[in-house]
C-alpha positions in Angstrom: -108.5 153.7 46.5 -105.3 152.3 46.0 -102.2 154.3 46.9 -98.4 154.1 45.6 -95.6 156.3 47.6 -92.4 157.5 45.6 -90.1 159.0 48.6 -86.8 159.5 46.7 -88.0 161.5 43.3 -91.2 162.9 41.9 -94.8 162.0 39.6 -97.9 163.5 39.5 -101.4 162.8 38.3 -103.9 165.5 37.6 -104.6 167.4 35.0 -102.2 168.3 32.7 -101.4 170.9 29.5 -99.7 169.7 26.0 -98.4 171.7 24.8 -99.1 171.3 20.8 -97.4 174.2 18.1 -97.7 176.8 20.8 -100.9 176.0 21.8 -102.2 174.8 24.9 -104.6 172.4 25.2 -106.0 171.1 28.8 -106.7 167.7 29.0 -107.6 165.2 31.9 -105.0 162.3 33.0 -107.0 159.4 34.0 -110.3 161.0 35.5 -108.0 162.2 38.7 -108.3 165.5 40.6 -110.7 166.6 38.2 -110.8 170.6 39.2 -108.0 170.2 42.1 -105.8 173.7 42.9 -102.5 174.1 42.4 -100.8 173.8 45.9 -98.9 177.0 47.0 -97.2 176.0 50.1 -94.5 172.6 50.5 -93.1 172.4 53.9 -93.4 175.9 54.3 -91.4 176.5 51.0 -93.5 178.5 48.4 -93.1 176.5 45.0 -90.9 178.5 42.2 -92.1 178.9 38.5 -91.0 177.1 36.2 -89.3 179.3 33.8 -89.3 177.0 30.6 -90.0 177.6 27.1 -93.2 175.1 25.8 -92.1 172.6 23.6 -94.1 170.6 20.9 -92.3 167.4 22.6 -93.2 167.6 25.8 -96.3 167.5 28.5 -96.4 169.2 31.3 -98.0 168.8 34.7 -98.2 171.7 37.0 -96.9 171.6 41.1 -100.3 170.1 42.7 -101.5 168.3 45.4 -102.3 164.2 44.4 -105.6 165.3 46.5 -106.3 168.4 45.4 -106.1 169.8 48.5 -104.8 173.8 48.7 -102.3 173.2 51.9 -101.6 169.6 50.7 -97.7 168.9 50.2 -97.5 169.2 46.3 -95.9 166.5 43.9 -93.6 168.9 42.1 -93.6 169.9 38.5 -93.2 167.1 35.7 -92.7 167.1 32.4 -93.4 164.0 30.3 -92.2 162.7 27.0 -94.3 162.9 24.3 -94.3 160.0 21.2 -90.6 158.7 22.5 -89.7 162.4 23.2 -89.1 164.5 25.6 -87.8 167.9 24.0 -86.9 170.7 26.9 -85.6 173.7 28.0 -83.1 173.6 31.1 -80.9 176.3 32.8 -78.9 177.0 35.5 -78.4 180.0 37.5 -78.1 182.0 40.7 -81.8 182.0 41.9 -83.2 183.9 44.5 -85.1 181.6 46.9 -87.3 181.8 50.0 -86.7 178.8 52.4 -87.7 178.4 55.7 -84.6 180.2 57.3 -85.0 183.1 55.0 -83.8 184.4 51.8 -80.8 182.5 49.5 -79.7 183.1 46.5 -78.8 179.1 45.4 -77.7 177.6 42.2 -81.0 175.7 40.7 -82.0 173.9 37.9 -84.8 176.6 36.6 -85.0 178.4 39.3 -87.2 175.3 41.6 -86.6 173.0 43.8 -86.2 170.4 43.3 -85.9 170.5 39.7 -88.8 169.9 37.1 -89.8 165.9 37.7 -88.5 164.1 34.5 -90.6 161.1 33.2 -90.0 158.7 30.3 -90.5 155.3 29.2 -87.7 153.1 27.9 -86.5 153.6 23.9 -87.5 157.6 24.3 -85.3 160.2 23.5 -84.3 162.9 25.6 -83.2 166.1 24.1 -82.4 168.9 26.5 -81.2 172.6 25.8 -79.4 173.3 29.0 -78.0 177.1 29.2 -75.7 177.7 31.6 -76.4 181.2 32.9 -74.5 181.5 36.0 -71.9 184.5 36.5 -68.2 184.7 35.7 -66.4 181.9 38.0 -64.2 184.5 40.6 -60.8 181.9 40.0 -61.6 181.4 36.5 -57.7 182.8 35.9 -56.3 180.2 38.1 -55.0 176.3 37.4 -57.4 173.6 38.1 -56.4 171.3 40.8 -57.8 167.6 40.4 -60.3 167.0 43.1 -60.0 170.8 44.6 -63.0 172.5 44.8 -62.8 175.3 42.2 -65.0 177.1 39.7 -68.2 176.7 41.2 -69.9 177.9 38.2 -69.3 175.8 35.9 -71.3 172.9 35.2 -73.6 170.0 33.3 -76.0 167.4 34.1 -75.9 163.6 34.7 -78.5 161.3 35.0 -78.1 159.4 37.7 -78.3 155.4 37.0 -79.6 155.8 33.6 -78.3 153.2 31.4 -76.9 154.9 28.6 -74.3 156.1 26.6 -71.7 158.2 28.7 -70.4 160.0 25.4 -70.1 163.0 23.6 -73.3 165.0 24.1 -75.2 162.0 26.0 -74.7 161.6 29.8 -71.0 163.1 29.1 -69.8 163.7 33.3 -66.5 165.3 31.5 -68.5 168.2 30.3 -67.3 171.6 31.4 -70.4 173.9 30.2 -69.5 177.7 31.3 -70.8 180.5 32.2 -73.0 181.5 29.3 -72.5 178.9 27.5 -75.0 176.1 26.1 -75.2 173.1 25.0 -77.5 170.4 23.6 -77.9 166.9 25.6 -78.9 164.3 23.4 -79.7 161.5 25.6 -81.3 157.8 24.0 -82.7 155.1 26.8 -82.6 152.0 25.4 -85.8 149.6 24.1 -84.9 147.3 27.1 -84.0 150.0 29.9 -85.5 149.3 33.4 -88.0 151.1 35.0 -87.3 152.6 37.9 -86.8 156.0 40.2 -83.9 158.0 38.9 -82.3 161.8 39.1 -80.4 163.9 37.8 -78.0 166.7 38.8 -74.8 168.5 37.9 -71.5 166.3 38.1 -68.7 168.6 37.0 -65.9 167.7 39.1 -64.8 170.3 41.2 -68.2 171.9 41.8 -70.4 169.1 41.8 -70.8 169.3 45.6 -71.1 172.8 45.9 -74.3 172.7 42.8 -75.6 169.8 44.4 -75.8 170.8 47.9 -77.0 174.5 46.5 -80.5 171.9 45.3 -79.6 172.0 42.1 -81.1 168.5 41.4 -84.7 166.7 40.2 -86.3 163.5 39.7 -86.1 161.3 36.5 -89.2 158.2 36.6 -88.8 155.9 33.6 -91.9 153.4 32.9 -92.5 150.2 32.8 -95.3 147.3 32.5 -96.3 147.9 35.7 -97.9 150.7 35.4 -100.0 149.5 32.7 -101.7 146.9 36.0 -105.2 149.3 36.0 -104.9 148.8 40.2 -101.4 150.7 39.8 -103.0 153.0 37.1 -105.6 154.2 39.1 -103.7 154.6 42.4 -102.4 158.1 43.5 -98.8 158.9 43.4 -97.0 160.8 46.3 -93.9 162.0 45.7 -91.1 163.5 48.6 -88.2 164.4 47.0 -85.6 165.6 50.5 -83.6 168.8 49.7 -81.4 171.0 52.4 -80.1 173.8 50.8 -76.8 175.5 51.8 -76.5 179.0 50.5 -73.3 181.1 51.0 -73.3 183.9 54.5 -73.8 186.7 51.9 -74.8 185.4 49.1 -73.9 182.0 47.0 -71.9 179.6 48.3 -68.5 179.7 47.3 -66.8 177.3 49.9 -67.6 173.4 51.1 -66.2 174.4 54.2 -70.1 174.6 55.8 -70.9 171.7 53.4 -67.9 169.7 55.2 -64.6 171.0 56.4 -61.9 170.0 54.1 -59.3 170.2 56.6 -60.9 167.3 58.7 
């Protein structure tokens, strides 16, 4: 059996649930892991749920192992467009989160890492209700310094190498979404966009690193021809996506001093 290895983001081929007018209706991608469990463990990191609302404009695959194997590293969480949409729920917020040196509370794309796989093909439409439920920034009184940390808390999301419009509510990196705020990402790929492994993650300057290395981040996989070739088709897909968290001593992280010193 063929086999295809994705190191940088993350698909998944098994079986999957659309979600259609609130129902849910289980259906079979491709024949593959027909009656495969849901892994539990990755690298010693239990997988989070995924804390998103179902959508008539979206599929979604659960956290599984491309082998169906219970102790298998699992190909996290995707969801896929459906008809040239992908219509989802996103949040941010101060998660509590077991990894292998003990408990963290981390800032997290709904509440997993990495983030929920994202997977389109080019011409689709990406519309994403992103809440922003992170506390009260601690110097939201003070000035803002260009290109000084500050108000970790605040955020939004970019998608990393996608080929569209950096505007208004598209993939805007000037967005300042804030604590309990929301806001509605409307994001078109083009009819010609290539294919490719892409990702996405919060880019508000002055917290960006602090989100980021928090593992606030996911995978973005836009199709292409090629995975129309049935050799391609049929071949599993293993997907690593790397992560090392940095939480705060007690609690979140609210300095880059242990992400780098800024003194240096």
């Amino acid at each position: 059996m063929g086999y295809k290895n994705n190191t940088e983001h993350l698909p998944r081929r098994g079986t999957a649930f659309r979600h259609v007018e609130g129902d849910h209706i289980m259906i079979t991608r491709r024949g593959l892991l027909k009656g495969s469990a849901a892994a539990t463990v990755a690298a010693g990191i239990a997988p989070m749920p995924w804390l998103v609302s179902p959508s008539n404009a979206m599929e979604t695959i659960a956290s599984q192992s491309p082998i169906g194997i219970t102790d298998d590293l699992p190909n996290p969480m995707e969801i896929h467009s459906v008809d040239g949409r992908l219509k989802a729920d996103f949040f941010m917020d101060a998660s509590d989160y077991s990894l292998p040196s003990g408990p963290a509370k981390l800032r997290i794309f709904n509440a997993s890492i990495p983030g929920p796989t994202i997977r389109m093909k080019p011409g689709d439409t990406l519309e994403l209700a992103f809440e922003n439920r992170m506390p009260p920034n601690k110097d939201a009184g003070e000035d803002v310094v260009t290109n000084v940390p500050n108000r970790f808390n605040t955020t939004n999301v970019h998608y990393h190498g996608f080929h569209v419009s950096p505007r208004g509510n598209s993939d805007n990196v000037y967005l300042q979404i804030e604590p309990g705020q929301s806001f509605n990402y409307v994001v078109k790929l083009p009819v010609d966009h290539p294919a490719g492994n892409y990702w996405y993650h919060p880019h508000r300057h002055g917290s960006v690193s602090a989100q980021v290395a928090s593992g606030a981040a996911g995978m973005a996989i836009i199709g292409g021809t090629l995975d129309e070739v049935p050799e391609i088709a049929a071949a599993l897909e293993r997907v690593l996506v790397l992560q090392a968290p940095i939480p705060g001593i007690d609690g979140l992280l609210e300095s880059e001093k242990p992400i780098w010193p800024l003194d240096a």
